[in-house]
N, C-alpha and C positions, 0 to 999 in steps of 0.2 A: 526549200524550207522544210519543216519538220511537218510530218503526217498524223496528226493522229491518231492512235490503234496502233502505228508500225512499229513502239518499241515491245508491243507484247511478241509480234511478228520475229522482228529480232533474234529476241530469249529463246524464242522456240529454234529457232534459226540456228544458234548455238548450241543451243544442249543437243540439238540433231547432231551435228558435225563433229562433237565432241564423243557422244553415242558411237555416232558412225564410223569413226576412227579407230574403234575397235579397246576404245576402254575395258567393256565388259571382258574381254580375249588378253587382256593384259594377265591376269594370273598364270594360264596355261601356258601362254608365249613365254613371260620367264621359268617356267616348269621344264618347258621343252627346248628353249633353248642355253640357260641358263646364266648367273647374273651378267655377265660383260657383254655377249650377246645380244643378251635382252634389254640393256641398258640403250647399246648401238643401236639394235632395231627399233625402242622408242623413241630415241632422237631423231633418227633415219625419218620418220613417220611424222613426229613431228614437226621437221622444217617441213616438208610434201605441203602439209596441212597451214602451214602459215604461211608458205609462198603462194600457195592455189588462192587464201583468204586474201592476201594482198594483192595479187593479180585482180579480183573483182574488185576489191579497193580502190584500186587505179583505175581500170575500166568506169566503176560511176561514177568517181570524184571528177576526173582529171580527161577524159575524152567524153564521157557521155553521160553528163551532168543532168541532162532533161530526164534522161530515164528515173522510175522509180521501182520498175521492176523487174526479172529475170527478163519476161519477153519484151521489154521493153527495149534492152540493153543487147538481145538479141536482134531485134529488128531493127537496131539501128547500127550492129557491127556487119550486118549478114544479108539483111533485107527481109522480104516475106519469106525464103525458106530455110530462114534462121527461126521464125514462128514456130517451125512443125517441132525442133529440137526442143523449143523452151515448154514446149508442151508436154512432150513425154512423160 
């Protein structure tokens, strides 16, 4: 069922991965590579980024439905030292 608090969780959760993807470095990247290039390379990045996000998709929904968290979903793909990774 649905958590409380976790869609604030979420939104942070996005705007990180969105962040992280290197939005900020999108002006430079088409500077230095230039338009077709740079088109290529943010398409390139963007499947990476929506298949890595559907991979965990799959993982929560559809094999490990009990989990609710990163180490949760580690510890139950990996065991205890799947723990030490989701901690990092």
């Amino acid at each position: 069922g649905w958590i409380p608090g976790h869609l604030g969780l979420a939104i942070f959760l996005l705007v990180v991965d969105m962040v992280g993807t290197g939005v900020l470095s999108v002006p430079n990247s088409f500077a230095t590579l230039g338009w077709i290039p740079g088109h290529l390379a943010l398409a390139f990045f963007w499947l990476i980024s929506t298949a890595g996000g559907l991979l965990l998709w799959r993982l929560r929904h559809k094999k490990y439905e009990g989990a609710h968290s990163y180490p949760q979903m580690f510890n139950a793909a990996f065991g205890k030292k799947g723990l030490v990774f989701a901690r990092c």
